[in-house]
C-alpha positions in Angstrom: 2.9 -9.7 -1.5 3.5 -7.7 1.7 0.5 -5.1 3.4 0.1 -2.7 1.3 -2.8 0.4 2.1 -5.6 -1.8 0.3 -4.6 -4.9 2.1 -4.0 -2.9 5.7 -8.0 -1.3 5.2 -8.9 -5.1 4.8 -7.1 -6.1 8.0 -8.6 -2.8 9.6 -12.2 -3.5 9.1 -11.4 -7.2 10.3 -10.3 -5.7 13.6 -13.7 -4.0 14.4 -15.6 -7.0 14.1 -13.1 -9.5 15.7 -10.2 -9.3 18.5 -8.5 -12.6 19.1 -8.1 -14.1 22.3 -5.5 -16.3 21.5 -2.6 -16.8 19.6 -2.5 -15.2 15.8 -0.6 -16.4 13.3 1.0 -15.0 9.4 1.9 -16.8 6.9 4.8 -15.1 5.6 6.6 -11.9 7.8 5.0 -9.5 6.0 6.5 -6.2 5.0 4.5 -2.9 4.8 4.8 -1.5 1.5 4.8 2.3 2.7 6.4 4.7 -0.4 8.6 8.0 1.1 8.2 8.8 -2.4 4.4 9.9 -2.9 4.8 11.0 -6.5 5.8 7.3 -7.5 3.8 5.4 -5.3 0.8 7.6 -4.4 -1.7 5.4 -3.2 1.3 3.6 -0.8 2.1 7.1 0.6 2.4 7.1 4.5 -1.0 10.0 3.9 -3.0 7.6 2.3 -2.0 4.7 5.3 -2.9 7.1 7.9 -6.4 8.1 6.0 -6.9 4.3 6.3 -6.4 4.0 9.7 -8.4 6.9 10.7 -11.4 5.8 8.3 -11.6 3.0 10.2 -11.0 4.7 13.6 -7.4 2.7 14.2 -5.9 5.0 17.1 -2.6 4.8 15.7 -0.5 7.1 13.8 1.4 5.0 10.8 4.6 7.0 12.0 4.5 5.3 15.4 3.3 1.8 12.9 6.5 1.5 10.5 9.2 -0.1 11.8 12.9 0.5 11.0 13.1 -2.9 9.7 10.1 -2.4 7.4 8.2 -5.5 8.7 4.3 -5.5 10.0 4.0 -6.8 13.8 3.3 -3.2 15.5 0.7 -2.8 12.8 -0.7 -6.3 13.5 -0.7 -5.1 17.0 -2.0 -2.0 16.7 -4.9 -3.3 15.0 -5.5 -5.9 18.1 -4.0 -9.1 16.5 -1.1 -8.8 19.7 2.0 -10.8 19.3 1.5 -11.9 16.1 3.6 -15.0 15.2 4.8 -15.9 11.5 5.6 -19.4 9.9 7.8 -19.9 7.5 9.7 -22.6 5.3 13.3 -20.2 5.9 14.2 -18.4 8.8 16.0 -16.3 7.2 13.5 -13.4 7.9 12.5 -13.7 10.3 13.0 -11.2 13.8 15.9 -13.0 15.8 14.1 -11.7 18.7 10.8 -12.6 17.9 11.7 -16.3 16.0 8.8 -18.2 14.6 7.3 -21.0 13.6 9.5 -23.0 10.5 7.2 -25.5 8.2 6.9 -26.4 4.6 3.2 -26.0 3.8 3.5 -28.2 1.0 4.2 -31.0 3.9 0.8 -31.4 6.7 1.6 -29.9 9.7 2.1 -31.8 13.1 0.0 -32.2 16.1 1.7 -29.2 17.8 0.1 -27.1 15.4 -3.4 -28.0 15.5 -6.2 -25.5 16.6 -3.4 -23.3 17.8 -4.5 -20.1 16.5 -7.4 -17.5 16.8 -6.7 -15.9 13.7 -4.3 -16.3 10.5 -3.6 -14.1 7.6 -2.9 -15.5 4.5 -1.1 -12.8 2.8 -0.8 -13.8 -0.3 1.6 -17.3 0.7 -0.6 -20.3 -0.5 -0.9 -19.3 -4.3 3.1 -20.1 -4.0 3.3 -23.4 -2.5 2.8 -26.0 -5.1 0.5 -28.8 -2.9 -2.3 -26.0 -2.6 -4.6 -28.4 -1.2 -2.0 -29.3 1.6 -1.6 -25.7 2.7 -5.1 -25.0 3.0 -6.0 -28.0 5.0 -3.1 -26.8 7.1 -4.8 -23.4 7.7 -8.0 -24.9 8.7 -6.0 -27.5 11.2 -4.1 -24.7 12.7 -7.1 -22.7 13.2 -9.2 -23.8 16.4 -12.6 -23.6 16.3 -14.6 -20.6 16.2 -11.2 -19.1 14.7 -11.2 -17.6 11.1 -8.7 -16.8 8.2 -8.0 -14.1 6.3 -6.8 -14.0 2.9 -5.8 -11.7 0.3 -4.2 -13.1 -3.1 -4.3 -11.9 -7.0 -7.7 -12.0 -8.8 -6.6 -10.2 -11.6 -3.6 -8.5 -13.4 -0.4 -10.5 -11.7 0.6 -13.3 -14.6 2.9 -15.4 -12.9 3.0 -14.1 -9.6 2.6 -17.1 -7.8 2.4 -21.2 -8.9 -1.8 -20.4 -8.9 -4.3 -17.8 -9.0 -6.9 -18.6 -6.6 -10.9 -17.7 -7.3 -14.3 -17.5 -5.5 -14.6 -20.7 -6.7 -11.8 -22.2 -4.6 -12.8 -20.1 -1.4 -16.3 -21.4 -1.1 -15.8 -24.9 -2.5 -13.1 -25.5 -0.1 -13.9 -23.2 3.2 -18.0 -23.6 2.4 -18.8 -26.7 1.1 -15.7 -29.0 2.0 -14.9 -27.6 5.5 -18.5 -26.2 6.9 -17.3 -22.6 7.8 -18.9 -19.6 7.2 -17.2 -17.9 4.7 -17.9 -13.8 6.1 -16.9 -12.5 2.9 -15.4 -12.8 -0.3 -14.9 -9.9 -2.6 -13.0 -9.1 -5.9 -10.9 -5.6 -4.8 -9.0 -3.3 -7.1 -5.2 -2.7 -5.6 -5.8 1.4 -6.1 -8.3 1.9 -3.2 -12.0 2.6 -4.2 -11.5 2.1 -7.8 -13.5 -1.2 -7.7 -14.8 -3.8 -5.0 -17.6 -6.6 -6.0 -19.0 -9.0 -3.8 -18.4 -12.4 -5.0 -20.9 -14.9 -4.2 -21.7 -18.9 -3.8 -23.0 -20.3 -7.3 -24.6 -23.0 -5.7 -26.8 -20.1 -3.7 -27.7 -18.1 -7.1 -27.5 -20.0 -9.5 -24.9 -17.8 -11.5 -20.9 -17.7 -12.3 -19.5 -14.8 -10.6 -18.8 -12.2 -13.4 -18.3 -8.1 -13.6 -17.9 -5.7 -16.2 -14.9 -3.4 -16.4 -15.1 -0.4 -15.3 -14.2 2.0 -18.1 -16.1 -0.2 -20.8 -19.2 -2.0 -20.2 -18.3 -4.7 -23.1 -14.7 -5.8 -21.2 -15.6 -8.7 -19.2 -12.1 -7.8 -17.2 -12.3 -4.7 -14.9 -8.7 -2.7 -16.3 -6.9 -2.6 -13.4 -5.3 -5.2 -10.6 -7.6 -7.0 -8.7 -7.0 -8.7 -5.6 -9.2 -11.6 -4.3 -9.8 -11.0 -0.4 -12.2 -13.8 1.8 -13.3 -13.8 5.4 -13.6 -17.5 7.1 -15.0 -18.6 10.5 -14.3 -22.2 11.7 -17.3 -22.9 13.4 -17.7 -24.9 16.9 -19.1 -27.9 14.5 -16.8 -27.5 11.3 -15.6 -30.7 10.3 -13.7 -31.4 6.6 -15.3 -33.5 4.7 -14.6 -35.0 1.0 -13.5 -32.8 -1.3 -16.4 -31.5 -3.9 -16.9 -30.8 -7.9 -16.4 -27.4 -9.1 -19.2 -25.3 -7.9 -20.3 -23.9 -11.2 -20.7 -27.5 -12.9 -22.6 -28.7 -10.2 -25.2 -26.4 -10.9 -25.0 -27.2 -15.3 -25.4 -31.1 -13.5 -28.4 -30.3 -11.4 -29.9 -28.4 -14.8 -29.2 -31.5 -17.3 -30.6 -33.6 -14.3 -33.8 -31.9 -14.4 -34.5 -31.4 -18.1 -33.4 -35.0 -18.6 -34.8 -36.8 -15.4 -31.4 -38.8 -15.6 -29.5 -38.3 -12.3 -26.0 -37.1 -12.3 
């Protein structure tokens, strides 16, 4: 999907609460979607990137950020993620100088690969690869412990972007309750800054499906704009995967039936 403003704030506020020590890794070599042309693309403009940074008291100017070949490792360094690395299935992007890391996430990774990183940023990559399951497990392999993932993929508003279109549901049944990590946050964002952010929460914890009202008419269910779905995940010290669970939201209709019935599920 590449970094745009939205995404780059999200990165940002990452950066204040956590500085790898290690090795960080993106999924992708992501491009920075800065517009020179601030009447078609206000919200991209090279102003609104540099409001960003300073909001979030990045001492960087986004001239000094963009490079000439319109790729994202001097903001990745900037914001203290040094040296990022990128995998890919194709090389064909990727920096001659700089190389990279050349897998198929659809396939497990090797032993190379495992706890390797501090930090990765899922930028919108696993909604394309068709064995979803595979590339996450492959992220939390990669990841050593203590490290944590960032991902940002479409909620809302992108038919047919990608082979899927992740949820809540998949972030805290697979990173929560399959995986043990703490998932830090997961939020529903609008792609035009500050037009709409919700937290999204665990349904097993409330009780409730995650749901939100648009926000020009309190009868749409869908907020009228593009949403992005952005989650925060440590691996903890004592993360270990285990078997895969039920949906969330089913477990808790189970539990209900279970109780009103006395019948166990």
């Amino acid at each position: 999907m590449g970094i745009d403003c939205t995404i780059m704030g999200e990165l940002a506020e990452t950066s204040r609460r956590f500085t790898p020590m290690g090795r960080s890794l993106m999924l992708g070599r992501q491009e920075m979607t800065v517009s020179n042309n601030p009447l078609r693309r206000p919200y991209n403009s090279k102003k609104r990137y540099q409001r960003m940074l300073d909001r979030h008291q990045v001492d960087a100017s986004i001239e000094d950020i963009i490079q000439a070949d319109g790729y994202s490792e001097t903001l990745f360094d900037a914001l203290g993620f040094k040296d990022i690395e990128t995998l890919d299935v194709l090389d064909y992007e990727l920096d001659p100088e700089r190389g990279g890391i050349i897998h198929d996430l659809n396939k497990p990774i090797g032993p190379e690969l495992e706890e390797q990183f501090d930090f990765i940023f899922d930028g919108g990559t696993s909604e394309h690869v068709l064995n979803v399951i595979t590339s996450l497990e492959n992220i939390y392999r990669m990841l050593k412990p203590g490290g944590r993932v960032l991902g940002v993929h479409p909620l809302n508003g992108w038919p047919a972007h990608g082979i899927y279109q992740f949820t809540s549901e998949l972030v805290y049944a697979f990173w929560k309750h399959q995986c043990n990590c703490e998932v830090v946050k997961c939020l529903a964002l609008s792609r035009t800054p500050h037009l709409f952010r919700r937290d999204l929460h665990d349904p097993t914890v409330t009780g409730k499906n995650n749901r939100f009202r648009s926000v020009l008419s309190p009868w749409l269910k869908t907020p009228a704009c593009r949403l992005y779905l952005v989650y925060e995940a440590i691996k903890g010290e004592g993360a270990e995967m285990g078997d895969a669970p039920q949906q969330l939201r089913y477990n808790i209709t189970w539990k209900e039936s279970a109780s009103k019935t006395g019948v166990r599920q």
